[in-house]
Each structure stands twice: as C-alpha cells, then as structure tokens.
C-alpha angles and dihedrals in degrees: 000000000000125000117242124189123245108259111231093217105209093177093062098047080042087060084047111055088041091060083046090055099040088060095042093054087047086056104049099036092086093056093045098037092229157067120258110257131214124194113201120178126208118187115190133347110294094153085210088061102038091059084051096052086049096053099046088055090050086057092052093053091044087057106032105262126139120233122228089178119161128194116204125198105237095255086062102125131216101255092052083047088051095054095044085052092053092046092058084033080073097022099108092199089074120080096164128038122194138188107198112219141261100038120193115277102256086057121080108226092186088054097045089051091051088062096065127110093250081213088058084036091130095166091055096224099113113127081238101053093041080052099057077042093056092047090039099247126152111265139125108307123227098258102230101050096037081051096066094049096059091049082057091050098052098052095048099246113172112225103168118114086004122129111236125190125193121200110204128044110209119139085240097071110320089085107021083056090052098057091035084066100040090051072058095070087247123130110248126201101182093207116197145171084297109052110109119228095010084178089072092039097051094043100060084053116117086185118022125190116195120196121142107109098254119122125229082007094139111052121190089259095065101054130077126247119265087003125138120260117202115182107199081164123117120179130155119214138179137215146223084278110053088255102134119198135177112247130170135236087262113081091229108196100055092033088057083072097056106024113083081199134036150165130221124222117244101028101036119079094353100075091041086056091059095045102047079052086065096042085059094050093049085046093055098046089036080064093052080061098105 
C-alpha cells in the first residue's frame, strides 16, 4: 500500500480553540463587564481581503467577541487612518487592532502599524512586539507563525534538537517562524530567492516550512523522507478552463508519498491564523481583568 503523509488539520484545532475561547470569554465577561473587542480595518475593494475580513468576523461572533470593523473607500488617506487608529488606540472597548494587507499603494502600511497600541497589536507585527519575540519575552505573537507552532504542538511533534528549515523570509511569517522555532531549541537555515541549490537545503529539513507565494514551488524530491511538511502558501490559481483553486507552495499530492507530516491547503495554516487572531485579542482583554 502506498504511504501517505498525516495530515496536520488546522481547521479542526481551529474549531477547537474557538470553542476554548468561547468558554473562557463566558467566564471572564462578568468580571470585566464586557465582551473582547477587535478592531479590523479594511481599506478598498480588494475581493481577497475582503473574504478575509468577513471570516475573521464570523469567528468573533462564534466565540463572543465584538467586532469594531471598519470598511474605507480606496481615496481614504493616512492621516484620516492614523487618527482612526489613536481613537481606538484610547477607545477601551477594543482589546485587538487590526490593519488588513495589502493596503492600497498611496497608504504606508509600516507607518500605520507603527501607530498601534503594541498592547492592542492583534496582528503581532509591532517592532515591539517582534522585539520581545527576538529576546524571547512574552508578548503578542505574529498569527501566522505562532499558528504553526501550535499545530506542532498539537500534534506532538518533537523540535528539539530538529533541523528546520524556512523557505521564505518576510516579516509576516518567513522570520518570526524562524525564531519561534528557534525559541524551540531547533536548528533553523531561513532559505530565500536567493539560496543556491534549495533542493539541498529543503531536503536536509526535519521540519520544513514553505512560504514564499509560488505555487508547486516544494516537489517530493526535494523533501526529506519522513520529514514535516508545513504549507503557509496560498495561492489561487486557474485552469485551462477558467476553474480557479487555492493551492499551496507544496506540491501536495506527490509530497503525501514522501512527508510523515503535512498540511492541506485550504484547511491547514489558514484556519490557525484566524484563530491565533482571536487568542491575541482574548490576551490582551484577560489582562483588563483587575
């Protein structure tokens, strides 16, 4: 019979820290007097975003938190942004804020993240929180990444001692993943556009991360086996026929021979983003509790 890889099912811890959450807001509304608030802000109509926006409102109102969302028409400019950031900067209603990418290209996106409270910094991508990240000091934790390593935590996934690799090095998981797993005790090689020979790289990976936005990018030869295989990719992509899926960087079906571990897309890291959004959010009201 043919080996097939675990699949690491995001969607089901997802479901599962939601219903955690949901008990444990029940249980400290009545000592705060109110629900956990999360802010997102959504600026344009980018119709990916805007699905994103929408599923990460359905989760606050499965778990119990209230939703500050606000929707800008494209022409909105930074300065009106920054001062609807310090108003919910002071607003104490709002435990989470968060700015939705890509924004449209007049706005700074660096700049207007800046602006947020670190402590409402839902998203996890303030210098200050990166910062607490790079000494290893408790702080809210970049979604994506932290993510993943609940989903290897979950599934009991030993890293100390492993040697990780991470292929991609954005700010939004690439190098946050890399020091999460770090803080891990595993050995971690960040491989980019710019690695030669990736294929020697991936496949001395015990755990390998891919997240870089290109389709098909990881092929079964180029992973170890019995390695894990974590997708953060998610790329749409259409057919012949006009037919468009989401696929990830991993190409799935070949890797499944080779991979002990992997995750789907869709299903696998998505879900876990949107719940360790919501994780932040309940963190930074738990602390409000006097």
């Amino acid at each position: 019979m043919e080996k097939t890889a675990k699949l690491l099912d995001g969607k089901a811890l997802a479901a599962k820290i939601q219903q955690e959450l949901s008990i444990a807001i029940t249980q400290l509304q009545p000592k705060i007097g109110r629900s956990p608030g999360l802010a997102v802000l959504m600026v344009g109509d980018n119709p990916a975003s805007a699905a994103y926006v929408r599923n990460k409102e359905k989760a606050c109102t499965k778990v119990g938190i209230a939703s500050f969302g606000k929707h800008f028409s494209t022409d909105t400019t930074q300065t009106e942004l920054e001062e609807v950031i310090a108003t919910l900067n002071n607003d104490e209603r709002v435990d989470g804020i968060l700015v939705q990418l890509p924004l449209p290209h007049h706005l700074d996106a660096v700049t207007l993240l800046h602006q947020i409270d670190p402590e409402k910094d839902a998203d996890g991508l303030h210098p200050v929180n990166l910062g607490r990240l790079v000494r290893g000091e408790a702080g809210l934790r970049s979604c994506t990444p932290a993510g993943v390593m609940r989903l290897l935590q979950e599934y009991e996934i030993p890293l100390a001692g492993k040697q990780a690799v991470v292929v991609g090095r954005s700010i939004l998981v690439g190098k946050p993943m890399a020091l999460m797993l770090l803080e891990a005790d595993a050995t971690v090689t960040i491989a980019h556009s710019r690695s030669h020979d990736l294929k020697t790289i991936t496949q001395n990976a015990d755990i390998l991360i891919a997240a870089v936005g290109r389709p098909g990018l990881i092929s079964a030869d180029m992973v170890k086996p019995g390695a894990v295989v974590v997708d953060v990719g998610m790329n749409r992509v259409t057919d012949a026929n006009g037919n468009s899926r989401l696929v990830g960087d991993v190409d799935f079906e070949s890797t499944a021979g080779v991979a002990e571990f992997l995750t789907p897309v869709p299903g696998g890291v998505g879900p876990m983003t949107v719940a360790i959004l919501l994780q932040n959010t309940f963190t930074s009201y738990s602390k409000t509790a006097k």
